[in-house]
C-alpha positions as CSV (number, residue, x, y, z in Angstrom):
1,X,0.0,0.0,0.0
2,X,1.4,3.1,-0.9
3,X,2.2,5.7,1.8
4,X,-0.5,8.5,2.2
5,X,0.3,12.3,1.8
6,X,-0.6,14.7,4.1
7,X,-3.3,16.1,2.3
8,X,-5.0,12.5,2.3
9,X,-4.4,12.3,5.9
10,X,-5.6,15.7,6.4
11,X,-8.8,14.5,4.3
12,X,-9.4,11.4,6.2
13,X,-8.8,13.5,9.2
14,X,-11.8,15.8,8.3
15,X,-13.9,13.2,7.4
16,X,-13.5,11.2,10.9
17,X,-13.3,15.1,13.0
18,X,-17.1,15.4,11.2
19,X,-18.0,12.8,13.1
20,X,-16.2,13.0,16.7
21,X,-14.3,9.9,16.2
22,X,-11.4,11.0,17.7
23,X,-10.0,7.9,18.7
24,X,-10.5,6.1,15.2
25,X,-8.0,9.1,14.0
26,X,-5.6,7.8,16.5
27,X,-6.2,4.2,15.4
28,X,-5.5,5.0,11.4
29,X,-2.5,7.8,11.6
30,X,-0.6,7.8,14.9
31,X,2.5,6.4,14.6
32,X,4.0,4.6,17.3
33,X,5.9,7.1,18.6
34,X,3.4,9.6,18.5
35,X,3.4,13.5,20.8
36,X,0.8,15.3,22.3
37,X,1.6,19.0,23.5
38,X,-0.7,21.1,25.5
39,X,0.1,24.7,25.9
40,X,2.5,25.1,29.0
41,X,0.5,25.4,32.4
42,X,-3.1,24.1,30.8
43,X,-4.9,23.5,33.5
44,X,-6.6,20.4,31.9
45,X,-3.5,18.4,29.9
46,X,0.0,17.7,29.5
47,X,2.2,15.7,27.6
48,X,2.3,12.4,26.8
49,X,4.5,10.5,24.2
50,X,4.1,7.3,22.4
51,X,0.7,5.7,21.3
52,X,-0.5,3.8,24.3
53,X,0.0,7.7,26.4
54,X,-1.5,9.3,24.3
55,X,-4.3,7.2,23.9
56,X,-4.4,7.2,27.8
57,X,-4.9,10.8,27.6
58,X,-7.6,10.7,25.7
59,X,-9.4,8.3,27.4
60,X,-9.2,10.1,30.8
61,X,-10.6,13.2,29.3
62,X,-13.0,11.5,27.9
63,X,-14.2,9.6,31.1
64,X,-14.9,13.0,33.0
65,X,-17.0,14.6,30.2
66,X,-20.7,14.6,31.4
67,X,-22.0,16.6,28.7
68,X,-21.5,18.2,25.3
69,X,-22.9,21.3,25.0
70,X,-21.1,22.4,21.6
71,X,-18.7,21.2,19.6
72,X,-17.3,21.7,15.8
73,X,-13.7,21.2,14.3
74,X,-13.2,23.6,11.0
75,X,-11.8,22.0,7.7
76,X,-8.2,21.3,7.7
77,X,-5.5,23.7,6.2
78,X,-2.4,21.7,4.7
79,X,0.8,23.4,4.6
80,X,3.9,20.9,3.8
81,X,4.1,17.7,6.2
82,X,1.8,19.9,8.6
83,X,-2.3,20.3,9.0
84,X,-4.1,22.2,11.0
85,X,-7.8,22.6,12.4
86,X,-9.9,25.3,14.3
87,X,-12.1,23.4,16.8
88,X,-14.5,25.1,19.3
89,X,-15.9,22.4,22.2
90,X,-18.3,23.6,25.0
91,X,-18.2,20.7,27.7
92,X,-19.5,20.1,31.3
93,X,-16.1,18.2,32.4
94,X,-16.3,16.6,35.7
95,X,-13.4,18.4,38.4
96,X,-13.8,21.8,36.0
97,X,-17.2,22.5,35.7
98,X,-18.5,24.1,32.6
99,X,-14.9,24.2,30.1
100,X,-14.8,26.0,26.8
101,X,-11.7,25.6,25.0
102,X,-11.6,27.7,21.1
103,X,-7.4,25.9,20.2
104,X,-5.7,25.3,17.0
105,X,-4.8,21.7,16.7
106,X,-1.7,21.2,14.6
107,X,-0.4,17.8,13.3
108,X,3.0,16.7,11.8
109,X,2.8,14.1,9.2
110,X,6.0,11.7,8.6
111,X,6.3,8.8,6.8
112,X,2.5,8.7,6.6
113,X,1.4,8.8,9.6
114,X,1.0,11.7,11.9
115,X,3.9,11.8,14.8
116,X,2.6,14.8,16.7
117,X,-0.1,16.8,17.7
118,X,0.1,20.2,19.5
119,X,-2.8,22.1,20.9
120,X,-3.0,26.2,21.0
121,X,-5.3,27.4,23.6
């Protein structure tokens, strides 16, 4: 099978976003050495590094969310080995109340798959 470009990862990205399955994106493009970089001093995440942490990170977010209120995640925009995506989520997150978070989510692409993700908020 041929290696995917970032642009088709980007695609298949979108696609998967549209539909908040976040952890099927983790499942088809993270490599096994995957990153995941929070802003310094977030209050809700850190860093984590390699597939089974950042899964793990995921997961425990995901546990204390007792309701969606909003939540959308803009088209990607594709710029070399790199994507990005706007996404606006409006969540009742159990330990911090009522949370909304407007980031940029930024991806690196190598190799076809995607070996870090970095959050602006």
């Amino acid at each position: 099978m041929a290696t995917l470009t970032t642009h088709e990862i980007a695609a298949r990205f979108d696609e998967l976003a549209r539909q908040e399955k976040w952890f099927d994106i983790q499942d088809e493009f993270f490599a096994d050495n995957v990153r995941s970089v929070d802003p310094p001093h977030s209050p809700y995440f850190g860093y984590a590094e390699g597939k089974a942490a950042v899964r793990k990170k995921g997961e425990d977010f995901v546990k204390r969310i007792t309701e969606v209120h909003h939540a959308y995640t803009t088209q990607p925009v594709v710029g070399g080995n790199y994507f990005s995506v706007g996404r606006v989520t409006d969540l009742t997150v159990e330990g911090w109340g009522r949370v909304k978070i407007d980031q940029i989510m930024l991806y690196e692409v190598k190799d076809g798959q995607i070996v870090l993700e970095q959050f602006f908020y």
